[in-house]
Residue, then its C-alpha position, 0 to 999 in steps of 0.5 A: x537921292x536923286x542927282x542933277x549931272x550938272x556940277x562943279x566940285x574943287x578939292x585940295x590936298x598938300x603934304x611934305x611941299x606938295x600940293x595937288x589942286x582938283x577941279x571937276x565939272x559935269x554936264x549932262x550926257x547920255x553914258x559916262x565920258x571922263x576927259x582928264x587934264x593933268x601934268x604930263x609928269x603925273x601921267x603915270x597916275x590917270x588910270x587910278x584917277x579916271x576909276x575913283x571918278x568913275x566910282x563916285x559918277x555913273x553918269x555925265x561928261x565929266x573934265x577933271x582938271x589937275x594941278x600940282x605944285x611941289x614946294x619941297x626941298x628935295x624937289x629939284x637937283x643941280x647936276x654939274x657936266x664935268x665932261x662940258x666944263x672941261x671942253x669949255x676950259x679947254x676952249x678958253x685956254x687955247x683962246x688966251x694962249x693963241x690970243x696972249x690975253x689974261x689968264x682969268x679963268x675961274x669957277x663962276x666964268x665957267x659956270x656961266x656955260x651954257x648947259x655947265x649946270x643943269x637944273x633936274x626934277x628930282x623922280x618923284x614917290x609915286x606912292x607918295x604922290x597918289x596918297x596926296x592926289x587921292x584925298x584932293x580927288x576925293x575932297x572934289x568930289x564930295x564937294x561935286x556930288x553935294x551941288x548936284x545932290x542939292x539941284x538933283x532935289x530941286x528936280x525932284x520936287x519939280x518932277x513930283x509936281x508935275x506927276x500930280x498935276x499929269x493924275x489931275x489930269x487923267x483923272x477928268x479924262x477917266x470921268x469923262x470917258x463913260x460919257x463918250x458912248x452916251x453923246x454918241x448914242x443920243x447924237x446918233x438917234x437923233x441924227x436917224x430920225x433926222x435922216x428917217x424924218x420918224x419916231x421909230x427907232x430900232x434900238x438893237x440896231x443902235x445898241x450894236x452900233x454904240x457897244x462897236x463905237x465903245x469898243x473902238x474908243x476905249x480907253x480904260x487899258x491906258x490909263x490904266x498904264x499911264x498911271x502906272x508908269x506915272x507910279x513907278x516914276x514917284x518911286x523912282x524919284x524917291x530911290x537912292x540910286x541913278x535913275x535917268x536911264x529908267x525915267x527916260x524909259x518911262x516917259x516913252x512909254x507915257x507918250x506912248x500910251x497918251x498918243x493912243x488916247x488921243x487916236x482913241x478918244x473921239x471926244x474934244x474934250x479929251x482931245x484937249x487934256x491929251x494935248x495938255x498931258x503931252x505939253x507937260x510929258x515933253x517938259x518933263x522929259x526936257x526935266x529927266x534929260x539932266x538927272x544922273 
């Protein structure tokens, strides 16, 4: 199925208190670029994240986003520094005893010290912290792949349309091309006896001359090709597999082939579905520039 590189997919997972929320947005870009932003604590887990997301997306910029919250009981730790408390008690007793004042020293005055009681994150599981980020990555990333699964249909019908009306197109100029040579037998014998002022014409002479002027202005070899590269690009769109790259190239290659009909063709009426057939390539091609 074809697959626009715009999206945004969200994802959440929670477990034990601990939940991680995933969001992931996509653009369209020539390779694949993954730029991820996460809590630094969870730093240890970027690598394994980038190569699940690189899995699912061959192709696109690509920001990860991660948030993570920890609700647990065992989440954080008071930890008490004896060695501070009993330099503050020290302190203290020197400041009453210099000073004659109360002695009212107690727990929660020295509590009260900077730095006494710190408050710690206790170290995290981090298989336990993977298990959970992985599912909410995932949940993302479905949610992701079905937005630009359904604006990746909606191009390829719009890129099936034009490929028919492309054929359309083609398929006057094929019947217009044996036309070419006959105009131009008859403009050029009316033209001699115009310049001659006679009726006689040699007709090997002009039989020479129009089989070197069908020779110069055929076309047939590329239409042949272009509607062969407008068939593989059909095929293309109906596969399920990123196809970008290729429907880049062969939209190259159909400039390629209706630029040369258009230095061939000597004719205006071709002229103007060659200028036709090229405003829809570039539309096309502005089309492909956002598929996976």
């Amino acid at each position: 199925m074809i697959k626009s590189m715009t999206g945004f997919g969200r994802g959440e997972f929670a477990q034990g208190g601990k939940e991680f929320t995933v969001e992931i947005k996509t653009v369209n870009h020539r390779y694949s670029d993954v730029f991820i932003k996460m809590p630094r604590q969870m730093g240890f887990l970027e690598d394994k994240v980038r190569e699940l997301v690189s899995k699912g997306i061959s192709r696109g910029k690509i920001d990860v986003f991660i948030t993570y919250y920890n609700y647990s009981d065992d989440s954080k730790s008071v930890i008490f520094d004896e060695v501070l408390a009993k330099t503050y008690i020290s302190a203290v007793e020197a400041l009453r005893d210099k000073f004659a004042l109360s002695d009212d020293i107690s727990v929660s005055l020295i509590a009260k010290f900077p730095d006494v009681l710190k408050v710690e994150q206790n170290e995290e599981d981090e298989e336990l912290l993977w298990s959970i980020l992985k599912i909410a990555v995932k949940n993302a990333l479905s949610s992701l792949v079905k937005m630009r699964e359904n604006e990746g249909e909606g191009l390829k019908n719009v890129l099936l349309d034009r490929a028919s009306y492309i054929e359309g197109i083609i398929s006057e100029i094929s019947q217009r091309a044996p036309e070419v040579p006959k105009e131009y037998k008859n403009k050029l014998e009316t033209r001699i006896k115009e310049l001659l002022d006679q009726q006689t014409i040699d007709e090997n002479r002009i039989a020479m001359e129009v089989a070197v002027f069908a020779d110069r202005c055929s076309i047939d070899e590329e239409l042949v090709r272009l509607a062969s590269h407008i068939g593989q690009m059909r095929e293309a769109l109906l596969i399920d597999q990123p196809v970008g790259r290729k429907l880049d190239f062969l939209i190259q290659e159909m400039n390629r082939e209706i630029n040369t009909i258009g230095s061939k063709a000597n004719d205006l009426t071709i002229t103007r579905n060659v200028v036709e057939i090229k405003s829809e390539i570039e539309k096309v091609r502005e089309q492909i520039q956002n598929i996976e």
